[in-house]
C-alpha positions as CSV (number, residue, x, y, z in Angstrom):
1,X,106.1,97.6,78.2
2,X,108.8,96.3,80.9
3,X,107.1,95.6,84.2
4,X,109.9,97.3,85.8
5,X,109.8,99.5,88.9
6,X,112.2,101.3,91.2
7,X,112.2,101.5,94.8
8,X,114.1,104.1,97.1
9,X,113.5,103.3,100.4
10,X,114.5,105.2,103.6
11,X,111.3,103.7,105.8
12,X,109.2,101.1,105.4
13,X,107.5,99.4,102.9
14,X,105.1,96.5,104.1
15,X,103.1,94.3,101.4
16,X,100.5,91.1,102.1
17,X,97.3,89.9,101.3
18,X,95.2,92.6,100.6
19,X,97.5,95.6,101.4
20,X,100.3,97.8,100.0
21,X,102.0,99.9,103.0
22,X,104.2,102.4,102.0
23,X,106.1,104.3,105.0
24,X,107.2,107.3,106.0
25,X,110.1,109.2,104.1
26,X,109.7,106.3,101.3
27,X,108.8,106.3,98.0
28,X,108.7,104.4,94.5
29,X,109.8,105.5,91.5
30,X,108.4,104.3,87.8
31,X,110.4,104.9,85.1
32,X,108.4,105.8,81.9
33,X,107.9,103.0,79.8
34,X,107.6,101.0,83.2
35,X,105.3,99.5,85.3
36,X,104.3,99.0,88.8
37,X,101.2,96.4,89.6
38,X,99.6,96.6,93.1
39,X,97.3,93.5,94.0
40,X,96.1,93.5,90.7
41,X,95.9,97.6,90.4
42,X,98.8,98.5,87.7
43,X,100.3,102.0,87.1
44,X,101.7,102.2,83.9
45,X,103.2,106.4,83.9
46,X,103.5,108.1,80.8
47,X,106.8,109.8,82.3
48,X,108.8,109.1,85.2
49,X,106.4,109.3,88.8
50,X,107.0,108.8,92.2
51,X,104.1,107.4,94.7
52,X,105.5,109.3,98.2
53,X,105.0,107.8,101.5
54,X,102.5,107.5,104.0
55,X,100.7,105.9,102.0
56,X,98.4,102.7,102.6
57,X,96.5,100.7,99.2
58,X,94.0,98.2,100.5
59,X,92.0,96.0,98.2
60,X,88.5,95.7,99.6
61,X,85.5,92.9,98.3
62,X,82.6,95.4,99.9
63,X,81.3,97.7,97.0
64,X,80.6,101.1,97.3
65,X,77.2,102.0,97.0
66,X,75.5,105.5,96.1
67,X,71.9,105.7,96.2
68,X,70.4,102.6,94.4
69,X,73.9,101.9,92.6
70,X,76.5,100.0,93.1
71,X,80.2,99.1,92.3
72,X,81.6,95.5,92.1
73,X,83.0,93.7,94.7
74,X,86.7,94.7,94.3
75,X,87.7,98.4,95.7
76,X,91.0,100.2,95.9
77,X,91.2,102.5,98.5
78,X,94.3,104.6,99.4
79,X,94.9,106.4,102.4
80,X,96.6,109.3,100.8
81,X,96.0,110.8,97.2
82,X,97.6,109.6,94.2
83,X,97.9,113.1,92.7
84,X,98.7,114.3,88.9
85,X,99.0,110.8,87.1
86,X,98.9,110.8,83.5
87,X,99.2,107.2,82.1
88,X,97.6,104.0,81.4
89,X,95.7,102.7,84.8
90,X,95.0,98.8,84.7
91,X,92.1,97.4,86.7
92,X,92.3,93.6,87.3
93,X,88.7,91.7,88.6
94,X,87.8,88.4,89.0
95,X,83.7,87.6,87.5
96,X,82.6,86.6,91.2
97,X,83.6,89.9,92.1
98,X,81.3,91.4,89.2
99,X,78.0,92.0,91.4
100,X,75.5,91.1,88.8
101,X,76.9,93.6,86.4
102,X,76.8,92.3,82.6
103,X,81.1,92.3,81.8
104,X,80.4,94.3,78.7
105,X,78.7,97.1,80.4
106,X,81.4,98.1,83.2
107,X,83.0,101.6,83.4
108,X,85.9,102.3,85.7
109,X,85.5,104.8,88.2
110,X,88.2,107.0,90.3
111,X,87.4,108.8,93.5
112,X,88.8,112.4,93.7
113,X,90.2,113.7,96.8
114,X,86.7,116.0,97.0
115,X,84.5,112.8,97.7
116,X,83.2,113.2,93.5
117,X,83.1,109.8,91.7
118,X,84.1,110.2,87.7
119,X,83.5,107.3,85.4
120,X,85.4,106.3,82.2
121,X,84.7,104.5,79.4
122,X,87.8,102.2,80.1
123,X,89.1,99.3,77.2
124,X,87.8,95.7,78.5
125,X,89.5,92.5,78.0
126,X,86.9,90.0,79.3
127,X,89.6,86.8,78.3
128,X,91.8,88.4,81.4
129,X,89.0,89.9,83.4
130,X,91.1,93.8,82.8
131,X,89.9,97.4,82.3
132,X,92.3,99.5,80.9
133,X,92.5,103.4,80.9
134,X,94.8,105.8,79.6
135,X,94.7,109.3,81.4
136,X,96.2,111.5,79.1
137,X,95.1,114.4,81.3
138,X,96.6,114.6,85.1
139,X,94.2,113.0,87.2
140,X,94.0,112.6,91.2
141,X,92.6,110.0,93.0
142,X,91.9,108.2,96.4
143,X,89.7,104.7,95.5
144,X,89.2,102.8,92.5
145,X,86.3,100.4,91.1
146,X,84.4,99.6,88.4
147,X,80.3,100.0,88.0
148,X,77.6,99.4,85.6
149,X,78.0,102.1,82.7
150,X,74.3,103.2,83.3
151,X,74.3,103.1,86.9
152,X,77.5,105.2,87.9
153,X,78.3,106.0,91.1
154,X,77.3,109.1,90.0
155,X,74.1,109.2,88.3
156,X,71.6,111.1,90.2
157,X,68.3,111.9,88.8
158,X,67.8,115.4,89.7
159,X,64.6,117.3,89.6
160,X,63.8,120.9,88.7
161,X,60.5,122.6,89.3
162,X,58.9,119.4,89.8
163,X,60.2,117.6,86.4
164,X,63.2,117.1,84.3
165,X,64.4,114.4,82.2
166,X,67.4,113.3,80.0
167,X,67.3,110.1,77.9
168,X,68.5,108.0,76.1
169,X,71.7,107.8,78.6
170,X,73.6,106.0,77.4
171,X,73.2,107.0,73.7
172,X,74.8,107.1,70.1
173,X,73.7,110.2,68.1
174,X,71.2,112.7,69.8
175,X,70.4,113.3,74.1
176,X,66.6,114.5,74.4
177,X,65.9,117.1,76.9
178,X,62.2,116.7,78.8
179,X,61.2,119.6,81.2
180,X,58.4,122.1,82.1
181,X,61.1,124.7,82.2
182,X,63.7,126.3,79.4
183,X,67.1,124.9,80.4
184,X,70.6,125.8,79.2
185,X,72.4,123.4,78.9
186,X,76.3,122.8,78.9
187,X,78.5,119.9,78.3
188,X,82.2,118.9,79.8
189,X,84.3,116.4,79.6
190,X,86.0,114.2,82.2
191,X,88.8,117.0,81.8
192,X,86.6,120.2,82.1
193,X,86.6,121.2,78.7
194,X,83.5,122.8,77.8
195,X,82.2,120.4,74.7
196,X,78.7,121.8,73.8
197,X,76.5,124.7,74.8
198,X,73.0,125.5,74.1
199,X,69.9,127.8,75.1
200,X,67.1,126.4,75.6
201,X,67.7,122.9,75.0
202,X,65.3,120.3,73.9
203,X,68.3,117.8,72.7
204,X,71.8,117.4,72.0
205,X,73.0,116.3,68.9
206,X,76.1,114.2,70.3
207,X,77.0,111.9,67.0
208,X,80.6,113.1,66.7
209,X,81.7,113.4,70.1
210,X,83.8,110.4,70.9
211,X,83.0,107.2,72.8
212,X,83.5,108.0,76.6
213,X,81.5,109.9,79.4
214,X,80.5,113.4,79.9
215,X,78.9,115.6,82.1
216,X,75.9,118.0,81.6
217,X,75.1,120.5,83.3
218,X,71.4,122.0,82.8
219,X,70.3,125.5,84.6
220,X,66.6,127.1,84.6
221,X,65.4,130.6,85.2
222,X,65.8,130.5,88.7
223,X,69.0,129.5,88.3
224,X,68.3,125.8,89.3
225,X,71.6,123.5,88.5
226,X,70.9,119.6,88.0
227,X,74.0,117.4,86.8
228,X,73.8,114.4,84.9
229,X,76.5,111.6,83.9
230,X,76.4,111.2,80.3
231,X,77.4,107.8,78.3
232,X,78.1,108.0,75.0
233,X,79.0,104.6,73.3
């Protein structure tokens, strides 16, 4: 892949330290095939896309936390959406930046425009300190990290009536429903796509789905809704 970028500018385009300004009425363009790396943040497009300006990228050593998790110390925030991507996304960190978080078990995670975290199960090269994802599905996103794959920004223990649980998470072959009420239960990918579906479900057999994270959804009776982030390795 040629690290190759093009850059039409009729405004201004600012870059030091820590930050990537890109002003108004400019823009880059990233031939397929190309690449464009930001402060360690590459965008490798699987056709031909344009990053439009305003647009501001800071790198940030302050993690984002949600509830008792926690990112590592290396953000990407953007001040304007990065909207229908489809490519390889490469995430560059250094191990002080990892925040007590075992290498081996990161996830990346991109922040929609909406405020929802989603975490995938990226590639990691631990010789060059890189997670690598390929979005083969148009994605949006305003802030990128990485977290611990069983402590996702968001993973949220939910109860229903008093008491539900879902374990093992992560897990290899089945997902073991616990609760004092019948739940339905419905599983999407990252994407949408509805995977499984289930009445009254006590577990999941999961063995053939492939490596990567999901999303269950579980609904009672009364029509009670608790999400869960689901890892399967």
């Amino acid at each position: 892949m040629n690290n190759f970028l093009f850059c039409f500018l009729t405004g201004t385009l600012i870059s030091f330290g820590q930050t990537f300004s890109l002003g108004p009425n400019s823009s880059i363009n990233i031939n397929s095939n190309s690449s464009v790396s930001i402060d360690g943040l590459e965008l490798a497009p699987n056709e031909a896309y344009t990053i439009s300006g305003p647009n501001i990228i800071d790198r940030s050593n302050v993690p984002i936390v949600v509830g008792d998790n926690t990112s590592i110390n290396r953000v990407y925030g953007l001040s304007a959406e990065l909207s229908n991507y489809s490519g390889i996304l490469n995430f560059k960190y250094l191990e002080s930046e990892l925040n007590s978080i075992l290498e081996a078990d990161l996830v990346l995670e991109v922040l929609s425009p909406n405020g929802v975290w989603t975490s995938v199960l990226a590639n990691i090269d631990e010789a060059n300190n890189t997670l690598s994802y390929d979005f083969t599905e148009f994605v949006g996103f305003t802030s990128v990290t990485a977290s611990d794959m069983s402590a996702t920004l968001t993973v949220k223990p939910a109860l229903l009536d008093g008491y539900v649980r879902v374990y093992p998470n992560p897990t290899t072959d089945f997902l073991h429903i616990v609760s004092k009420t019948a739940q339905k239960a419905t599983m999407f990918n990252t994407t949408g796509q509805k995977i499984l579906e289930t009445n009254n479900a006590t577990a999941l057999d999961v063995i053939d789905l492939p490596s990567g994270v999901y999303l269950l959804n579980l609904i009672n009776s009364q029509n009670q809704i608790s999400t869960f982030k689901i890892i399967k390795k």
